[in-house]
C-alpha positions in Angstrom: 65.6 124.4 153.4 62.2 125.8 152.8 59.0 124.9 154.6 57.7 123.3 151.5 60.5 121.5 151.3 60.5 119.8 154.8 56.8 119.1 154.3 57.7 117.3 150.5 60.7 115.1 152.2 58.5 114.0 155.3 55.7 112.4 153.1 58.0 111.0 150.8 59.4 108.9 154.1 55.7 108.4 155.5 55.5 107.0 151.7 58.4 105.0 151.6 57.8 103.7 154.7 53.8 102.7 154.1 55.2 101.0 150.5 57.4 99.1 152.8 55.5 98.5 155.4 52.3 97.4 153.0 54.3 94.8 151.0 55.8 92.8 154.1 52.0 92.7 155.6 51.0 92.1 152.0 52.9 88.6 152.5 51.3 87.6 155.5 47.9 88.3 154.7 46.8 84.7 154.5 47.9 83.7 158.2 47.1 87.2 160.3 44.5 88.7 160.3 46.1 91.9 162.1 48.8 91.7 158.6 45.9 92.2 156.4 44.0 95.1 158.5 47.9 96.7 158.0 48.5 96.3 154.8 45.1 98.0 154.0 45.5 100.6 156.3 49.1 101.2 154.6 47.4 101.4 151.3 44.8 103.8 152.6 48.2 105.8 153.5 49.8 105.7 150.3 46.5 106.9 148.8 46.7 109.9 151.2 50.6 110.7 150.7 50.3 110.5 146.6 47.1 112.8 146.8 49.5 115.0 148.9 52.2 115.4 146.9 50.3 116.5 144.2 49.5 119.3 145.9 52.9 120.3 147.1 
């Protein structure tokens, strides 16, 4: 496996796992503050990963 190729399957985890990660805080926004400061910062990630992987 290329170097490319490592780099492609290790964002699309960091983006799995931000999707994941944004929609359980996304539930418990109402009740935590510290869910909602998640969920956005999860959202900033996907942002950063799909910007990415267009590059790739």
């Amino acid at each position: 496996m290329d170097a490319a190729s490592v780099t492609r399957a290790v964002v699309e985890a960091c983006l799995a796992a931000c999707r994941s990660c944004a929609d359980e805080c996304a539930q418990h926004v109402d009740m935590h503050d510290h869910c909602r400061i998640c969920a956005d910062a999860c959202l900033r990630c996907i942002d950063a990963c799909t910007a990415l992987l267009e590059t790739l």
